[in-house]
DRENMI-752052 format. One record per residue (C-alpha): residue in one letter; chain; x negated, y, z negated. Coordinates in nm, 4 decimals, always signed. Layout:
N
A;A;X;Y;Z
...
END
This chain:
220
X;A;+0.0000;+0.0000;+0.0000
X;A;-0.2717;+0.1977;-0.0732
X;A;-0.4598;+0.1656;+0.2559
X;A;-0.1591;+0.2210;+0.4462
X;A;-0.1089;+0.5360;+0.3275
X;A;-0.4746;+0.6169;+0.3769
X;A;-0.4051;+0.5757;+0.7204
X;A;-0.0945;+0.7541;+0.8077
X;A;-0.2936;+1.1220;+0.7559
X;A;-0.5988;+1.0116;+0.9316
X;A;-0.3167;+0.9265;+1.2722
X;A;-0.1804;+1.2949;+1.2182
X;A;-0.4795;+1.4735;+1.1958
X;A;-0.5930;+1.2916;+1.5517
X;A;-0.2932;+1.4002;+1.7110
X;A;-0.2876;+1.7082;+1.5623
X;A;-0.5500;+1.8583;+1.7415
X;A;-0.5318;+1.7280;+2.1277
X;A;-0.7476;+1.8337;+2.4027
X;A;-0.6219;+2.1190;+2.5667
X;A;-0.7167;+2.1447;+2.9156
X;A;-0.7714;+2.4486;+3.0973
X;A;-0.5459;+2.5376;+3.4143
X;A;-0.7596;+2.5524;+3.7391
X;A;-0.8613;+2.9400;+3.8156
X;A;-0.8737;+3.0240;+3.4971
X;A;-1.3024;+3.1404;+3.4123
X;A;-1.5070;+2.9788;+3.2069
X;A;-1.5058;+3.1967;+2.8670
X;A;-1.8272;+3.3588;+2.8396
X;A;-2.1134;+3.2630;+2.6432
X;A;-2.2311;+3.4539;+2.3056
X;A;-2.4952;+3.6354;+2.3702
X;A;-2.8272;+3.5389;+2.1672
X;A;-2.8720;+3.7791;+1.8865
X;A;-3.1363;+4.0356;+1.9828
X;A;-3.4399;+4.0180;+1.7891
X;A;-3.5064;+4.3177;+1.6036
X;A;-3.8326;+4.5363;+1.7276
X;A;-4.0275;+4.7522;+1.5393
X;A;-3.9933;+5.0975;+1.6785
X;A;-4.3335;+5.2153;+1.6823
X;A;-4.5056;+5.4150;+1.4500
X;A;-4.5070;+5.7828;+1.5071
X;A;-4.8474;+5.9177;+1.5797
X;A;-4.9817;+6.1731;+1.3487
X;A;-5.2126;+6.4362;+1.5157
X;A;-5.3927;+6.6122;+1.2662
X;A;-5.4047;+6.9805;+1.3023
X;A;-5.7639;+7.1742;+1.2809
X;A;-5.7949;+7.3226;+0.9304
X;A;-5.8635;+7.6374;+1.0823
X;A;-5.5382;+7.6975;+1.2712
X;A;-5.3868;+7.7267;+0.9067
X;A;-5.6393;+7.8910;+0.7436
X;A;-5.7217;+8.2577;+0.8574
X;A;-6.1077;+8.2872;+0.9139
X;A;-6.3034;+8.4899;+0.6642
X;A;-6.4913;+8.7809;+0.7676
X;A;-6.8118;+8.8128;+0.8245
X;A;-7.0222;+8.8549;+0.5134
X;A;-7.2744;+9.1922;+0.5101
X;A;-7.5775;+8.9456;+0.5903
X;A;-7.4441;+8.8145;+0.8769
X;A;-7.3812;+9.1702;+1.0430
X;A;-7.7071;+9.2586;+0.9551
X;A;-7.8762;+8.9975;+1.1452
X;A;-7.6588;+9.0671;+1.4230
X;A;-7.7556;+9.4250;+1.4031
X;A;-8.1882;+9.3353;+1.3699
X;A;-8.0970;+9.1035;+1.6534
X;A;-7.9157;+9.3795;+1.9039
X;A;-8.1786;+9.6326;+1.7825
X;A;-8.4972;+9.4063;+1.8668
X;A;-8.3487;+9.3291;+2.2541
X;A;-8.2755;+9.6812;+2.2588
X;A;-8.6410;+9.7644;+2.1736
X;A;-8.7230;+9.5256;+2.4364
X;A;-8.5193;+9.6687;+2.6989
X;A;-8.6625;+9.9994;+2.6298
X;A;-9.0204;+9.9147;+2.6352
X;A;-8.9745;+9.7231;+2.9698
X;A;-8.7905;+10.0859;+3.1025
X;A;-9.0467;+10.2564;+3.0137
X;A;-9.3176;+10.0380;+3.1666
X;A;-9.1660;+9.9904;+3.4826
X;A;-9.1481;+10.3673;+3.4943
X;A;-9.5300;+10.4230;+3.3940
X;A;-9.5994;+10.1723;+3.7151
X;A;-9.3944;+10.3453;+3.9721
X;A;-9.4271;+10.7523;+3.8854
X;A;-9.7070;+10.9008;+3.8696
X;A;-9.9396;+10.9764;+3.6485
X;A;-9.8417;+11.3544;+3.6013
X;A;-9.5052;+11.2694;+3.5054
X;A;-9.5718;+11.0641;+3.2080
X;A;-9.8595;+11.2258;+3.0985
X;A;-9.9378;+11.5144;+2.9873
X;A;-10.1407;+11.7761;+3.1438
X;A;-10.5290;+11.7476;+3.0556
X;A;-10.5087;+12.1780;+3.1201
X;A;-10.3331;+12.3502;+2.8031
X;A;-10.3893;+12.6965;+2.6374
X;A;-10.4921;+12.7401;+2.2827
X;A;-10.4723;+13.0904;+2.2005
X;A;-10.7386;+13.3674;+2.1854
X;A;-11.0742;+13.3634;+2.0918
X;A;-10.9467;+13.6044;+1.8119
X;A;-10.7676;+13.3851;+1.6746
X;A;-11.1228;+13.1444;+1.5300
X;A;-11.3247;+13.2074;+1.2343
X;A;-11.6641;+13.0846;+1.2463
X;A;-11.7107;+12.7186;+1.2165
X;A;-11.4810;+12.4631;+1.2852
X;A;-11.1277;+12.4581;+1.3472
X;A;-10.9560;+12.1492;+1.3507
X;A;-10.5910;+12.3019;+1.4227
X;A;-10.5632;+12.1038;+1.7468
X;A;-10.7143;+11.7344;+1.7017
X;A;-10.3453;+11.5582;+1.6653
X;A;-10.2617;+11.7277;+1.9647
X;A;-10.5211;+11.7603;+2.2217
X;A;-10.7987;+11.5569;+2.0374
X;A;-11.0379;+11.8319;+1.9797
X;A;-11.2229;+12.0767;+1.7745
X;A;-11.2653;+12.4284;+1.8615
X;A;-11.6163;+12.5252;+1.7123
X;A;-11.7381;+12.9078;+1.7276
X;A;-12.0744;+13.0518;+1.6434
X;A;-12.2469;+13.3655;+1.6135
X;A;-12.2632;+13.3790;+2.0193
X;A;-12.0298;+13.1595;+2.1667
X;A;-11.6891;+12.9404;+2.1589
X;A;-11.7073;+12.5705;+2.3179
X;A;-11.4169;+12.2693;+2.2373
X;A;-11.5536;+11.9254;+2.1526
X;A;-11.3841;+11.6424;+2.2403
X;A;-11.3347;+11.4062;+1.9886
X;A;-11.4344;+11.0909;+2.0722
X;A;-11.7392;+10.8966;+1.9285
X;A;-11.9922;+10.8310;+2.1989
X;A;-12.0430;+10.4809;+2.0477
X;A;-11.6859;+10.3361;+2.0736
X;A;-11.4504;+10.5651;+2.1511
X;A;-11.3274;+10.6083;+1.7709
X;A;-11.2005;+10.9576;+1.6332
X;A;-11.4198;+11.1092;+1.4128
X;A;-11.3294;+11.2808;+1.0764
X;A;-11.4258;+11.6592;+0.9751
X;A;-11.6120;+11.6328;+0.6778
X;A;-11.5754;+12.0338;+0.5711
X;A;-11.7630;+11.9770;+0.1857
X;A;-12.0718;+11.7907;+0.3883
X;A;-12.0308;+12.0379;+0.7303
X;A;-12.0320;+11.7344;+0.9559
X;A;-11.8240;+11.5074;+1.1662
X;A;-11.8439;+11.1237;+1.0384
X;A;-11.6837;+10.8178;+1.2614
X;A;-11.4802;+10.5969;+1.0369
X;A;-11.5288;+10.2485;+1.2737
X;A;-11.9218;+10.2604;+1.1922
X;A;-12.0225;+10.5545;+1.0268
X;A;-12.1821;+10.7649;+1.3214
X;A;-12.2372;+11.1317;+1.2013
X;A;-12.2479;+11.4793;+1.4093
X;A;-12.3207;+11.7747;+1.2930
X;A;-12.1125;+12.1184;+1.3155
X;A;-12.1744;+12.1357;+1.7051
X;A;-12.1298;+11.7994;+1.7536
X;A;-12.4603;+11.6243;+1.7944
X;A;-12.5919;+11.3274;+1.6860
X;A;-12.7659;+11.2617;+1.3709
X;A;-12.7210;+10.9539;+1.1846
X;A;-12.5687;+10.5892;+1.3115
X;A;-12.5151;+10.3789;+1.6012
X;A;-12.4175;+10.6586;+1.8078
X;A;-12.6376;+10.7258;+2.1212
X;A;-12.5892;+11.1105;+2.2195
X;A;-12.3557;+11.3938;+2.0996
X;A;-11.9960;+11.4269;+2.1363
X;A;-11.9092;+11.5685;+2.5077
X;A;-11.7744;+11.9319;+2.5512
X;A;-11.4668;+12.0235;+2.7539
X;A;-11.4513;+12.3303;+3.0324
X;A;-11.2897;+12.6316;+2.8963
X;A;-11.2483;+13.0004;+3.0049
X;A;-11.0318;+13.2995;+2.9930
X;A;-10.7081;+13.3493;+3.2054
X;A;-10.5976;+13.6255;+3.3077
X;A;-10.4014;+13.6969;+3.0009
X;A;-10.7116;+13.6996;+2.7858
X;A;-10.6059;+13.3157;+2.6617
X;A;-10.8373;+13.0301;+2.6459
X;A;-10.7530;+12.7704;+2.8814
X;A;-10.8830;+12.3800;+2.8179
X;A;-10.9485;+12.1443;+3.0972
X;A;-10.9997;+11.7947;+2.9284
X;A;-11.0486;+11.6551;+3.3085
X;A;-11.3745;+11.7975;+3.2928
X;A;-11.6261;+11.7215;+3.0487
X;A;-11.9873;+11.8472;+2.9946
X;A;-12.2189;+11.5761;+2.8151
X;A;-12.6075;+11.5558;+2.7080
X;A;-12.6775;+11.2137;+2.7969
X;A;-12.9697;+11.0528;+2.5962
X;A;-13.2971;+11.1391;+2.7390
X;A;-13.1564;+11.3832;+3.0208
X;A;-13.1060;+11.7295;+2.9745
X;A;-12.8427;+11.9129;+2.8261
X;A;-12.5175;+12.0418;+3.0039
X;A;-12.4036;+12.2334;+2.7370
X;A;-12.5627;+12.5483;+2.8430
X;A;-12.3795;+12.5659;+3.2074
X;A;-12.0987;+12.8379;+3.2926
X;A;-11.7847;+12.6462;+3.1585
X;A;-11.9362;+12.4472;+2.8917
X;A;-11.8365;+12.7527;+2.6406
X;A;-11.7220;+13.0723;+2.6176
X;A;-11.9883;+13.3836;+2.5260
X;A;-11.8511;+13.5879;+2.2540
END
């Protein structure tokens, strides 16, 4: 009794659920899809801004500008010295230089002995005496150095090696081999003396003198 009844629900539930067929035209239902894997969207790229597009650049400091400021001013100096070289090459010699012929006043104008009122500007020494007026040049005949007036001792004395000249400028002491040369001079019209470095009157060592011809000095 037991098993029949056992049966009877197992009979329903077949026929309970029949195959039901599908009428001709009718599709074929669509499949499900797969489910989609997931993908990791990517990762967003961080581009890292220079520090200095949010920071506002400090000025300068002082030391800076100065060095700037040497730097400017020593290709300035360089510039300039270049200029002025180029124009020493190309002009002549009269333009850049000046003139060896300059006036330097009246004979009036000199005490006796040495005047040394012109030897920054014109490198000499205007020396008068009891009979005359004559302008040494001042230039050491050993070297070319520029002597120094000594007033106290009454004589010229070369610094570079110790040549000495008396008052007139001749030779007395040191390596130096003839006196000091003399430059022309004479009145203008105007009663002025006029120098003329171009032309120089020397006593070369063993010759004779030129310190007595017209030009050499001025008779008082």
């Amino acid at each position: 009794m037991d098993s029949k009844t056992d049966q009877e629900p197992a009979g329903k539930v077949a026929s309970a659920s029949p195959e039901v067929e599908t009428p001709a035209g009718t599709p074929p239902a669509a499949k499900p899809a797969p489910p989609k894997t997931a993908v990791a969207a990517p990762a967003a790229r961080v581009v890292a801004k220079p520090v200095g597009s949010l920071v506002e650049s400090a000025p300068d400091p002082p030391v800076n500008k100065m060095r700037r400021r040497i730097v400017w001013s020593a290709i300035a100096a360089s510039l300039v010295a270049y200029f002025l070289m180029f124009l020493r090459f190309f002009l002549p010699r009269s333009i850049l230089e000046p003139s060896s012929t300059f006036r330097i006043g009246a004979p009036g104008d000199y005490a006796l002995g040495v005047d040394t009122k012109w030897q920054q500007q014109y490198r000499i020494w205007v020396t008068r005496t009891s009979d005359r007026l004559f302008v040494i040049y001042a230039r050491c005949t050993h070297l070319g150095c520029t002597p120094d007036w000594k007033a106290s001792e009454n004589k010229f004395k070369c610094p570079c090696h110790g040549s000495g000249y008396d008052s007139e400028g001749v030779n007395f002491e040191g390596p130096a081999p003839r006196p000091m040369d003399r430059a022309y001079v004479e009145l203008d019209a105007e009663g002025q003396i006029r120098v003329d470095l171009a032309r120089l009157y020397a006593w070369p060592k063993g010759e004779e003198s030129k310190f007595d011809e017209k030009g050499a000095y001025i008779p008082l």
